[in-house]
ZANU-424251 format. One record per atom (N, C-alpha, C): x, y, z. Coordinates in pm, whole numbers, plus 50000, padded with zeros to 5 digits. Layout:
XYZ/...
END
This chain:
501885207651238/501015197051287/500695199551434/499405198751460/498945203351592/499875192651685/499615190951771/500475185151923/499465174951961/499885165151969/498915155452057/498455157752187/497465151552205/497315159052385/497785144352493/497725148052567/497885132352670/497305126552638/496395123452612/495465109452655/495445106652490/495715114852401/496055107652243/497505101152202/497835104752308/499365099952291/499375085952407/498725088852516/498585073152586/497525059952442/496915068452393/496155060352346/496945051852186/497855063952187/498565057052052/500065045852096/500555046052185/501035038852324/500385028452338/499175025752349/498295016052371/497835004752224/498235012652125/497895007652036/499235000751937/500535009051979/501975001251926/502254989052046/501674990352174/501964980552264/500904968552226/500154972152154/499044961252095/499584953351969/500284962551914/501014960551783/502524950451792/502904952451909/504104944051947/503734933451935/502174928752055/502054916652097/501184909951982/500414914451886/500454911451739/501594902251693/502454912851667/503804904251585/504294893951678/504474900351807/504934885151813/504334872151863/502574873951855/501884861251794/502124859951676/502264868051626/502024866751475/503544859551423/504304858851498/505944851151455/505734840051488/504914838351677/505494826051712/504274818151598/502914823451553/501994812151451/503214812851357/503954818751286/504744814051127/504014821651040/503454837751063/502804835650975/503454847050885/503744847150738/504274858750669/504214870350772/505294881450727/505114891650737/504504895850878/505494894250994/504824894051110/504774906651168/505444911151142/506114927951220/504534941351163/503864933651022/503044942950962/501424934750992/501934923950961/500294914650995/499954915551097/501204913351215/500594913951356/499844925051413/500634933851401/499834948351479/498454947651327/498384946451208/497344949351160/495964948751224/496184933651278/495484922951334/494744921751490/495724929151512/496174932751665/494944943751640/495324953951561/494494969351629/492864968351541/493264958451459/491994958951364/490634954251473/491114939751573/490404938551613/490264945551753/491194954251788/490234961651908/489834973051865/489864977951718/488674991251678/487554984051713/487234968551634/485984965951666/485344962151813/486024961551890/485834966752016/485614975152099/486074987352030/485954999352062/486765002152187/488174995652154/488935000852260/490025014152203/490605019052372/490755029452316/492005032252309/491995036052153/493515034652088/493645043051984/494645044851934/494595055551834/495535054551706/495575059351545/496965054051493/497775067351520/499365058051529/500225066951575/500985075451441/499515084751407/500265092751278/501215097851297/501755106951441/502795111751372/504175106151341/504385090851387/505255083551335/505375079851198/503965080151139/504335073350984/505105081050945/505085097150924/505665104850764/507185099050828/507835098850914/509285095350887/509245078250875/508765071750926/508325054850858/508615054250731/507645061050687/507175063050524/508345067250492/508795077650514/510285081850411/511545068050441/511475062650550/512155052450601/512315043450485/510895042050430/510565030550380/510615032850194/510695045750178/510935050350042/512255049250005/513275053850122/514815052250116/515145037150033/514395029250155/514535013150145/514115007750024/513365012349960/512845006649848/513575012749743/514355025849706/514945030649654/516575025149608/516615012849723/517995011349757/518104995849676/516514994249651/516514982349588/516714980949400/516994995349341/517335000449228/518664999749217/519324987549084/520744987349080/521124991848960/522504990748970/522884997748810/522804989048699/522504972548747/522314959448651/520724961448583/519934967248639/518424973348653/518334978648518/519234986248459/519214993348368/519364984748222/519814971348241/520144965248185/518414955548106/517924957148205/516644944648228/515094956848206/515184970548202/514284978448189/513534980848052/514074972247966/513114967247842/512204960747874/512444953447974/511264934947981/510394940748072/510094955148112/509074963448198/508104968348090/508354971447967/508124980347925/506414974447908/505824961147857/504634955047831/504094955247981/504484954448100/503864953348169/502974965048231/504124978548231/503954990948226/502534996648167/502564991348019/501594991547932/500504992947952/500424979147992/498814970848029/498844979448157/499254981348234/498844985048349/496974994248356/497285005648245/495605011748208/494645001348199/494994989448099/493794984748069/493854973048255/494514972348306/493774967948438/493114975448467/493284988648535/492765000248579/491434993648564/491384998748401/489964999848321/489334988448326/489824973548371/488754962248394/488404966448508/489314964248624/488824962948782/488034977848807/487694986648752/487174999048756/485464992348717/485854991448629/484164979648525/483484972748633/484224963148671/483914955748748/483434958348885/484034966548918/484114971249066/482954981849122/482754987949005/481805003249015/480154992949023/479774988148914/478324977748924/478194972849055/479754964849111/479444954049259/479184960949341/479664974549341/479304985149449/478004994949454/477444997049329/476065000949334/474944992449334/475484979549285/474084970849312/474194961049406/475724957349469/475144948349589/475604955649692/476674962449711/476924974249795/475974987649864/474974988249695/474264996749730/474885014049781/475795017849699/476645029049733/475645034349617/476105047449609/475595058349509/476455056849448/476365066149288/477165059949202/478505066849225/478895078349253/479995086949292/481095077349391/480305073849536/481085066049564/481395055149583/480835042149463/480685031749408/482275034549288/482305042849249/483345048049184/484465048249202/484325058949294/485645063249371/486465052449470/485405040549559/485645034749609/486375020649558/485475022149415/486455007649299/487485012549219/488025025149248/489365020449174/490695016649299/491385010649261/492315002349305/493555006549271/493345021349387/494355027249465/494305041149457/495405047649543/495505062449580/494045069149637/494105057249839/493095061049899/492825078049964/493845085849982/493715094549993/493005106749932/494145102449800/493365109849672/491535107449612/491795093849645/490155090049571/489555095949701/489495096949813/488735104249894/488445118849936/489735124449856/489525138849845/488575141949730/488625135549634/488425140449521/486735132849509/486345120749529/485235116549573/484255124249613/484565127349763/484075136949870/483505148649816/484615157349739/484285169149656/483605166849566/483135154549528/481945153149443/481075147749457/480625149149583/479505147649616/479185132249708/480425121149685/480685111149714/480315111149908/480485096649980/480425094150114/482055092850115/482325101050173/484345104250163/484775091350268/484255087650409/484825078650516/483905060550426/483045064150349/482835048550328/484125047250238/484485053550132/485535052650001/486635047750097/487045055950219/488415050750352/488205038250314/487375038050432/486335024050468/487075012450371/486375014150283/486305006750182/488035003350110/488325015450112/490245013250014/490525007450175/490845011750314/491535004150392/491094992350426/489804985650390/489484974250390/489544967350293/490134969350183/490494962550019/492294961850087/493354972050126/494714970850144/494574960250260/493954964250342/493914951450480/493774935450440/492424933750332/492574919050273/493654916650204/494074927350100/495244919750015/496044918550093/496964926450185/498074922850255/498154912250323/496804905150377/496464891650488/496524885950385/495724885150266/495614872850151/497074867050084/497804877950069/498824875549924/500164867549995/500414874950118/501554863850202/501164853650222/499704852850239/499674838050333/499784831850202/498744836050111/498394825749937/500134821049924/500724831449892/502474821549851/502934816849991/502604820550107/503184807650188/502734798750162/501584793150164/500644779250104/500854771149965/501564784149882/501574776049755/502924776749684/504284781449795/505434781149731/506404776549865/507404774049828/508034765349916/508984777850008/508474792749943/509494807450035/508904806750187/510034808250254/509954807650369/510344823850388/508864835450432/508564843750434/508394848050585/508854834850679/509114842150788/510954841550850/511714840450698/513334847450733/513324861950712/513694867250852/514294875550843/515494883050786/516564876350702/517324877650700/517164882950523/516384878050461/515934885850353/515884903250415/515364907150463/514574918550480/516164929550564/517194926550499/518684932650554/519654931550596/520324940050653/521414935950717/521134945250869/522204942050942/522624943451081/523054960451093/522384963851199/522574979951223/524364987651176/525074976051238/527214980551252/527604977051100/526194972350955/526944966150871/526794977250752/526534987950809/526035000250716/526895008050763/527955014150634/528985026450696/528785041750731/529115047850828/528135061150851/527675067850710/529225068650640/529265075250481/527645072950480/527305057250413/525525053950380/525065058550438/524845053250559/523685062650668/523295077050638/524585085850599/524395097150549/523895103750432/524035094250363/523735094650191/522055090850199/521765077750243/520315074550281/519655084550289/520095087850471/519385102150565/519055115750443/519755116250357/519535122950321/518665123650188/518795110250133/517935107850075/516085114150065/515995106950215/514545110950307/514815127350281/515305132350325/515485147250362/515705153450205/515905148050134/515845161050041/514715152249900/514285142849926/512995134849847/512135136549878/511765140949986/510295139250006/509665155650004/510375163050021/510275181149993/510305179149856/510765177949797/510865177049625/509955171749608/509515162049600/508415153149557/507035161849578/506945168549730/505555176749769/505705185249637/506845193549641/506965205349553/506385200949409/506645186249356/505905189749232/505105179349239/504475180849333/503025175649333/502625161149289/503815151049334/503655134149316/502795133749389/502045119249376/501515113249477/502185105349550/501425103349700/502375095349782/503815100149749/504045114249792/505175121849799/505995118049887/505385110049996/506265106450154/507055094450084/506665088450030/506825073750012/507825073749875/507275084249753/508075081949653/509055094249581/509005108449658/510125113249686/511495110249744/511695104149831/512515095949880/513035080449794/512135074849813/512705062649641/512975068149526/512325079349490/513255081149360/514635088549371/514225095149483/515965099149516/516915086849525/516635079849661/517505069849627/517875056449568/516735056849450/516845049149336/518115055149294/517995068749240/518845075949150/520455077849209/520565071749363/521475073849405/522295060449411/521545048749373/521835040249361/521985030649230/521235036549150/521435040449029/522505040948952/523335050748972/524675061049008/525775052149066/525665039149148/526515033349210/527385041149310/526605055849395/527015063749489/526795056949612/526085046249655/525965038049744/525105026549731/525545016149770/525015002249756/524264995549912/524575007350024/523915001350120/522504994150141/522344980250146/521154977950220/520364981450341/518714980650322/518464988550500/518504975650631/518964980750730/518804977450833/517714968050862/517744953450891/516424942950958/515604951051065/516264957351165/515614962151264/514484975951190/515294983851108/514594991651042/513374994450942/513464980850896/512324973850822/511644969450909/511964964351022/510664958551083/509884965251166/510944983551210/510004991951269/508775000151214/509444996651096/508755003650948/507514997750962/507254983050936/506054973350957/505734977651051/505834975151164/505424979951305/504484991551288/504945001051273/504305013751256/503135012751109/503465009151013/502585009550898/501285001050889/501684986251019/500834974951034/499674984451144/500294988451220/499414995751358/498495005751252/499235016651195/497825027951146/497135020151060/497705010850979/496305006450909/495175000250992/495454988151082/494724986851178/493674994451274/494275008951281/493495020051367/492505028151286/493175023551134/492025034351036/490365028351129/490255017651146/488645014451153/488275022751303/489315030051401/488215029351522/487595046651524/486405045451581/485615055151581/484515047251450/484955038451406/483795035651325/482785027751387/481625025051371/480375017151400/480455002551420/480984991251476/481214981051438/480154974151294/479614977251330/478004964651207/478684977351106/479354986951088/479874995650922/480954987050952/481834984651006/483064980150957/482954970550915/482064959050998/481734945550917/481264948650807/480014953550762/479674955450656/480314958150526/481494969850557/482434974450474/483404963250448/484034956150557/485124941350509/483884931750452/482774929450455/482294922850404/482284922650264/481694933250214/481634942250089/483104940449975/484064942050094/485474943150056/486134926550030/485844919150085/485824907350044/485444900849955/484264906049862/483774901549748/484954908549627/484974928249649/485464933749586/487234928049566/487554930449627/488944923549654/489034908749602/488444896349592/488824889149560/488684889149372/487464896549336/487584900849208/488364908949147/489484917949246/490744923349182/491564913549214/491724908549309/492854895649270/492864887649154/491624883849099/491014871649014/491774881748898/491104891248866/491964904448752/493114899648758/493594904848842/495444908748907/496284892848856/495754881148867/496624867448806/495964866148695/495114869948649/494714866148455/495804877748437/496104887848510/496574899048429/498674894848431/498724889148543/500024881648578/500474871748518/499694861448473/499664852548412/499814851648219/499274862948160/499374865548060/500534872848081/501004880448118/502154887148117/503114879248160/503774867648257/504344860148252/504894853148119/503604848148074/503604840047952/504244849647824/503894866247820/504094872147701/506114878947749/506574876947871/507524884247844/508354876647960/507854862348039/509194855748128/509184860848269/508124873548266/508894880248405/507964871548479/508994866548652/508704859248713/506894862948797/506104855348774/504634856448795/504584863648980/505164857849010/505404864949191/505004880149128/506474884449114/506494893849064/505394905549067/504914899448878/503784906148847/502704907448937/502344893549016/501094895149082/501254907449176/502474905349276/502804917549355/502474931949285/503194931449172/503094948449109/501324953849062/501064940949016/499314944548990/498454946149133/498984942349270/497944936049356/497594947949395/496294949949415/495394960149481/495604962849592/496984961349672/497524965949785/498154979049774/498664984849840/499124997749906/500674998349856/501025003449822/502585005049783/503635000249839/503545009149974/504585002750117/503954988650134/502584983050141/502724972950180/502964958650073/502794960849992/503234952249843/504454955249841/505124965749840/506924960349831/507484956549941/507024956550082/507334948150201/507014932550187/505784932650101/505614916150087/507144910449946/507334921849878/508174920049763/509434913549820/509894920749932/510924920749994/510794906550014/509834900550147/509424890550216/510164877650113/509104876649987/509264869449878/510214865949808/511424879349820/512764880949777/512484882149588/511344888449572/510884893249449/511414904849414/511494910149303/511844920549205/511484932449312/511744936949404/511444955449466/511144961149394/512184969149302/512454978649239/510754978549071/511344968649072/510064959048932/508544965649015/508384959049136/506884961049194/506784973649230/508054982749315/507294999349345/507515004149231/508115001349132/507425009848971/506385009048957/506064995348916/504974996248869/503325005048987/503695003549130/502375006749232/502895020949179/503735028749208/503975043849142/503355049149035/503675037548912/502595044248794/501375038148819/500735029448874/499615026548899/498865040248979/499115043249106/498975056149108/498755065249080/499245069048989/499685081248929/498475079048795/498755068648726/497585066348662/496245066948706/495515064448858/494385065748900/494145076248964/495185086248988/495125098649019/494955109348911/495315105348809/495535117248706/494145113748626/494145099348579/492385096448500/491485092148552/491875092448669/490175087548721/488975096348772/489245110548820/488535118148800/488085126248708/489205128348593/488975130548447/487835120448385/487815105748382/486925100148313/485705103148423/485555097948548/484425101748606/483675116448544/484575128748540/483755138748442/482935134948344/483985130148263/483365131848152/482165113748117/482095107648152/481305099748208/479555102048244/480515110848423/479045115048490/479175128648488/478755141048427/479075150648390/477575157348470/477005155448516/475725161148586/476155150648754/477575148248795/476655138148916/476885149249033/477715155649070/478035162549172/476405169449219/476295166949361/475155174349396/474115163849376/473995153949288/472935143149306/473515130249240/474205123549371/474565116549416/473675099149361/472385102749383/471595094049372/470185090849268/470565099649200/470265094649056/471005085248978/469915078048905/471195068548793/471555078248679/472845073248616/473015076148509/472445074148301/
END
């Protein structure tokens, strides 16, 4: 990885010191999830300012493995017991795909006005990276598809804490859900964890997961926990540096962009997004009803949010972890593996003309 130069490194400095004072408006309002909302909030609105700031990538990949450990740790050996009552939810998961895909591709070529490639790429609901590599290479607008997935993860993450603060009696701004105390973890763990990160997330590249940072590392230390080889919980402080850092780059995805595109794009994303939510509780709600599992839950595991940031709200909620990064994992993995397969075979002439109908 190239080297930052000065003034990208003052500027990413400028943008976690923006991110502080985020969260802690964002604590003293009460509002969910402060450590990730705040800096969101914080940097979102001085892209549109065009101040100058930057996201501090090279902090995420160890964040991210931080945060794969953590979620990994939320896999018990009682887990094994309860992994039948996944199995329907698992299921259905395609046929969401395949509504909010329906739905999503039309709102984006006819009121969006995208071409159809990246009207496409931009409505499925999730694996922004991937849908933008793979978009792009076909002919797609690769930074509107960004655009567009970091302005769909940005609403759900603002929408879904505040919606259950408003409509459940969880008090989502205790901290004390979200861990334990730095001296309450024995080195032994610390070591077992650490290493977790360190030998999950090389594995994971090697056979080619998605979101390798994030779920090389959880499935390691799922499996290590699993195993009943350690039961440590992560660290409060550690989770909340995690937010810190994950709240800030999403926030920074918008600068260098145009302000009247970014509005345009959250605008856009506001329609789109509330019609995967509307999906996401018919789809929660029937599944509640067909198998008990608690509706929080489900909504979390269906929500058109970002992985890390849906099992941080999981956490928040004191909901199923382990239940919700399964399911965003195979969600994933599912829109990575068929969604450019059906786009083939679908639009089988689109690459190169973009702007023809089908």
């Amino acid at each position: 990885m190239k080297r930052p130069s000065g003034l990208a490194i003052a500027q990413m400095l400028i943008a976690l010191g923006a991110g502080v004072v985020g969260a802690l408006a964002a604590s003293a309002a009460s509002l969910p999830l402060p450590w990730m909302l705040g800096p969101m909030i914080a940097c979102t609105g001085l892209a549109l300012f065009k101040a100058p700031i930057r996201g501090p990538q090279p902090l995420r990949p160890p964040m991210i493995m931080v945060l794969g450990v953590m979620l990994g740790s939320g896999f018990t050996p009682s887990m094994i017991e309860r992994a039948g009552e996944w199995a329907a939810s698992l299921a259905l998961l395609s046929a969401y795909i395949l509504v909010v895909g329906a739905l999503a591709y039309p709102y984006f070529r006819k009121i969006g006005g995208y071409d159809r490639v990246t009207a496409y790429f931009a409505g499925m609901p999730g694996g922004l990276t991937e849908m933008m590599l793979v978009g792009g290479a076909l002919g797609g607008d690769d930074r509107r598809i960004v655009l567009t997935h970091a302005s769909r993860i940005l609403l759900a993450v603002l929408a879904i804490p505040i919606f259950f603060r408003l409509t459940s009696d969880i008090d989502m701004t205790d901290r004390a859900r979200f861990g334990v105390g730095l001296d309450e973890v024995s080195a032994l763990d610390y070591a077992i964890l650490i290493a977790c990160g360190l030998i999950g997330a090389p594995l994971a590249r090697l056979l080619r997961l998605p979101a390798w940072l994030l779920v090389g590392p959880m499935l390691v230390s799922a499996a290590v926990h699993l195993a009943g080889l350690s039961a440590a919980q992560p660290p409060t402080v550690i989770v909340n540096l995690a937010q810190w850092v994950i709240g800030t780059v999403i926030g920074c995805r918008f600068v260098g962009v145009a302000r009247a595109e970014i509005l345009r794009v959250i605008g856009l994303s506001v329609g789109s997004t509330a019609m995967m939510l509307g999906v996401t509780v018919l789809f929660a709600a029937a599944l509640h009803q067909m198998t008990g599992v608690r509706i929080d839950s489900v909504v979390l595991a269906y929500a058109p949010g970002g992985l890390a940031e849906m099992s941080l709200v999981a956490l928040a909620l004191g909901a199923d972890v382990a239940f919700v990064a399964t399911h965003h994992v195979v969600r994933i993995m599912l829109v990575v593996i068929a969604a450019p397969t059906a786009f083939r075979l679908v639009f089988p002439a689109s690459r190169g003309d973009p702007q023809r109908e089908p």
